[in-house]
C-alpha positions, 0 to 999 in steps of 0.5 A: 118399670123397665128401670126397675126391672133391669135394676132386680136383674142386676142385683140377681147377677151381683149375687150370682157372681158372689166368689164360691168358697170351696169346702176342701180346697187344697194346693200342695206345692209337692217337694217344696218346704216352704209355702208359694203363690201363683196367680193369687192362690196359695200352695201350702209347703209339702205335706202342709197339714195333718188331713193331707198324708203321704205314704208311705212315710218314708217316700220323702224325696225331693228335688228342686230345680236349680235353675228355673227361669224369672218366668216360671211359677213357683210350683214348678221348682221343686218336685217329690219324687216316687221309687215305688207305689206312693200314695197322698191321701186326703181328708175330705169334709164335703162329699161330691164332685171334686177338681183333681189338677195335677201338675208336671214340669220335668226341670234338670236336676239330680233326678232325669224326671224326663225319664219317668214312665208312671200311672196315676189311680184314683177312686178306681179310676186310672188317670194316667197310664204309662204316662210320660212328659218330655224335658222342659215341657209343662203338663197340666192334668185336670179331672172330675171325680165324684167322691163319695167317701170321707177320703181321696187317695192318689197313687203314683206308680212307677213303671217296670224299668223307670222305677221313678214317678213324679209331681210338683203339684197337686190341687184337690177342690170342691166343685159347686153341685151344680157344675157337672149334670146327672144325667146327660142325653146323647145324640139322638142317633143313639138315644143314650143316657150317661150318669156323669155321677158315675164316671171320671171326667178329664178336661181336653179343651176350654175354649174363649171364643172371639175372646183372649185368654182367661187365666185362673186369677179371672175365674172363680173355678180358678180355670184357663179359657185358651182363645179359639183362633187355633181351631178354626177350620176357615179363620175369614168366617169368624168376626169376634164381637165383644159386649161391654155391659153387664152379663145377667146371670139368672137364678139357676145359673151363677159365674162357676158355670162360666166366668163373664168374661167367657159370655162378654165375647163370641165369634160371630158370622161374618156377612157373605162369608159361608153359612157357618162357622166351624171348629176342629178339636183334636180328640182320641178315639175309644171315649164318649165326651160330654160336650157344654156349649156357651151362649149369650145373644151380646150382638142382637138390639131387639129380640128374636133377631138371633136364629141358628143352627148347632152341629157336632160332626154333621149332627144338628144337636140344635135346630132354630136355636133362638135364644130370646126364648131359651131366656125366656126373653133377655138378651145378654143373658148366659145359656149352656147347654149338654151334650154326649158325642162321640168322635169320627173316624179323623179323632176330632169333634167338629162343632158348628153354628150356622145360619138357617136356610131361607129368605132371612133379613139377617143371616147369623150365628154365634158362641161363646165359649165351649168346654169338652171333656173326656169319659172314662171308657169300660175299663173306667180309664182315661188313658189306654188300657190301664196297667197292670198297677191299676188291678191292686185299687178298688173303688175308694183307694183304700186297697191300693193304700194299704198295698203301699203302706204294706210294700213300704214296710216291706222296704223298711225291713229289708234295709233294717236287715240288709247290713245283718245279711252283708255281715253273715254272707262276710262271715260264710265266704271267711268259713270257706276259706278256712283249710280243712283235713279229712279225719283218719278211719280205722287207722287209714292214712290220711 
């Protein structure tokens, strides 16, 4: 009996782990005439296809980088560039939740990318304002967005005295309907509700913990999971623990909630060494962020050995967590779970797991991994106070959109018009410098 039923487990968790094929799934390698490859993943050639376009048409410059290292991907050789407002817009079949991963990487070249100030918007969202990347830095820039039209619109906007803006790639994918909640409960301190629908949603930490790094080539979301040992506030209170058997996934959870390897490790309580374990994540003041814990008992041999406590700055978000009854009796079996935080006064969020008070034979805690997102504030920003580029855009793109198509035919007919108007200026300057003598009136002498 027990063979058989750990057998159906097995079979729930292969079908769980099926790989996700997303609807639109598009990778533009920006700048680049030919298409690339990183981690297993195709970049298609600039613009790549007619559901992608670019405007307005006449922004295609490009700059490639001349001399990249042996160790540099691909995607980070060349670069479009943008002089002014410049959108890429893209046909969506699937409306929802979307990936949008935008990459930056200012190389040497004929362009001093590192001199770029510029704003990205899209679906009346400002990603990025004023935004900046130092030289030889690479930046990478991850956001939800919800789309609920048949296209994204994405605008890169120079700013007033850099008159130049940038990317050298852009990643537009369908998300799973599962992966990002409706509604999100806040701490019970406010008792506030967030429609996750409703906002932008940009990735500030992913976290392994107890677990090496996760490149896109291990997950099926093709994420990076960064190991947790930079974070840790007292380093001797962890012990890493890591599970080498299969990981369950049941039948409303599936791997693109969070990859195996993710659940397969976890900082675990070291024995007289505290009562918790503590994490410090670095976040800015002025946002709410939503907050997804990972758990999976991979260190209990009987259930309902594993009790604990989780807090986020101070505030118990679980209290005896036990999660032989949250799985409804399994061990090594994912959970997660959803919370909505604000940062303290030191911008951080301070996440810990401690062991309960009393006389327990086993003192213990663990986690597995960890995500935290950042929300747009009211001014539906993710960076600052949004530019003045940003009142041109409504809702879908679609003004903003138009607002280039319109500047870049206003640029087409100035330099249609600008050899007509050095001729004409030639031509009066010439007139001017022709003598002239005033003519005699009633016999005057002249």
């Amino acid at each position: 009996m027990h063979l058989l039923l750990w057998l159906l487990l097995l079979q729930i968790s292969l079908s769980s782990s099926s790989h996700y094929i997303p609807p639109d799934n598009y990778l533009i390698d920006c700048g680049s005439p030919s298409d690339s490859t990183v981690d297993g993943r195709s970049f298609f050639a600039d613009p790549h296809r007619t559901t992608v376009t670019v405007r307005p048409p006449s922004s295609k410059i490009f700059a490639r980088n001349q001399r990249p290292s042996s160790d540099l991907p691909q995607i980070y050789h060349t670069a479009r560039i943008f002089t002014y407002p410049s959108s890429y817009a893209f046909e969506i079949r699937r409306k929802g939740t979307h990936m949008v991963r935008l990459h930056f990487f200012p190389f040497e070249g004929d362009y001093n990318l590192s001199s770029a100030v510029f704003s990205v918007h899209a679906l009346g969202f400002s990603l990025l304002n004023e935004f900046s990347v130092a030289a030889r830095s690479l930046v990478v820039k991850e956001y939800l967005v919800d789309v609920k039209s048949d296209r994204l619109v994405l605008c890169f906007v120079p700013s007033m005295g850099s008159y130049l803006a940038f990317v050298n790639a852009i990643e537009v994918v369908s998300m799973p309907d599962s992966l990002v909640p409706e509604i999100v409960h806040m701490d019970g301190r406010l008792n506030y509700d967030n429609f996750l629908s409703n906002q932008a949603l940009e990735i500030v930490h992913r976290i392994n913990m107890g677990g090496p790094k996760i490149t896109p080539l291990n997950d099926s979301l093709c994420r990076t999971w960064i190991p947790d040992d930079g974070y840790l506030k007292t380093v001797s209170s962890a012990e890493s623990k890591y599970f080498g058997g299969p990981i369950v996934y049941h039948m409303t959870l599936s791997n693109e909630i969070a990859p195996g390897r993710v659940y397969r490790s976890a900082q675990v309580l070291r024995a007289n060494e505290g009562s918790n374990i503590t994490w410090v994540f670095p976040v800015d003041l002025g946002y709410k962020y939503f907050v997804r814990f990972h758990f999976c008992d991979i260190v209990s041999l009987a259930l309902n050995q594993l009790h604990f406590n989780v807090y986020i700055n101070g505030w118990c978000a679980y209290k005896e967590l036990d999660l032989s009854n949250v799985t409804n009796g399994f061990l090594a079996y994912p959970f997660y779970s959803d919370f909505i935080v604000e940062p303290n006064a030191r911008k951080e969020l301070r996440i810990s797991v401690g062991a309960l008070d009393g006389n327990m034979v086993e003192k213990n805690a663990l986690l597995n991994g960890l995500e935290i997102w950042k929300l747009n504030n009211s001014m539906a920003s993710l960076d600052g106070e949004p530019s003045s580029s940003f009142t041109a855009m409504d809702g879908s793109g679609m003004k903003m959109g138009a607002a280039i198509e319109f500047f870049g035919a206003i640029v087409l007919i100035m330099l249609a018009i600008f050899p007509l108007v050095v001729i004409l200026v030639k031509r009066m300057k010439a007139r001017r410098q022709i003598g002239w003598t005033r003519l005699a009136i009633d016999g005057e002498k002249v």
